[in-house]
N, C-alpha and C positions, 0 to 999 in steps of 0.2 A: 819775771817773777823774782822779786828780790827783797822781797819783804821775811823780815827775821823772825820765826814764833819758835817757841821754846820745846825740843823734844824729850821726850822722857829716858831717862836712864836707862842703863841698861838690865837693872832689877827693879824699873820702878811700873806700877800697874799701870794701864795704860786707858786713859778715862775719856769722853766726847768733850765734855766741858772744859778740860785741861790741854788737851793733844790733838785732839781731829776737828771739835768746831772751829778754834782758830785756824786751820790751814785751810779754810775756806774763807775766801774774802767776799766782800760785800758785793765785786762785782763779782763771782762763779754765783754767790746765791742767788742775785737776782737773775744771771746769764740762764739758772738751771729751776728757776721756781716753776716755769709748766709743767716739768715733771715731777719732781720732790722736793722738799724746802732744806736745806743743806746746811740748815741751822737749827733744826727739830732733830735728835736722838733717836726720836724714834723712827723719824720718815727715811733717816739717814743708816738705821737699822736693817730698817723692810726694804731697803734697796742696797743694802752693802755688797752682794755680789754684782750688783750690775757697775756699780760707784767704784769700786774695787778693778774690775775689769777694764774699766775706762780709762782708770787713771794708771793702772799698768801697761794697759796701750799706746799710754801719751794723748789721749783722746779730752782729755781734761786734766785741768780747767780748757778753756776755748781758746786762750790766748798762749798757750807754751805747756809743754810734760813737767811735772814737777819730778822733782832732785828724784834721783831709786828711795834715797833715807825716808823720804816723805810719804812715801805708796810704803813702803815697809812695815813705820809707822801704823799707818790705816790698814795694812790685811794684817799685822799683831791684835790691833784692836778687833778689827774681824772673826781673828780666831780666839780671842780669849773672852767672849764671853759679852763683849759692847758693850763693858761699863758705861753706866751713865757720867 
């Protein structure tokens, strides 16, 4: 996983559209569409603790753990409220 998408600062709010649908790439959406769509806000919402869980496991994506910054990233967004 080596593909470069841009994280938000460290005062800056922390949004789906901007910070967490890009660190899902087109193969984890389609690897994970039987469960949730990982490109919907919402569907990406109603499962953030499980999404959250998985990917601090190293359990996702299917193919390598993303970086600690990138799960960080995603349980920020988790705890502040899921901007859209």
């Amino acid at each position: 996983m080596t593909e470069t998408v841009e994280l938000p600062g460290p005062d800056q709010p922390v949004s789906f559209a901007a910070h967490i649908r890009p660190l899902f790439r087109g193969r984890d959406r389609r690897a994970m569409s039987w469960a949730f769509d990982l490109g919907s806000c919402d569907d990406v919402r109603a499962h953030a603790e499980t999404i959250l869980g998985r990917l601090a496991a190293g359990e996702m994506p299917c193919d390598g753990a993303w970086p600690a910054e990138r799960v960080e990233v995603f349980r920020l967004w988790a705890q502040t409220g899921m901007q859209p």
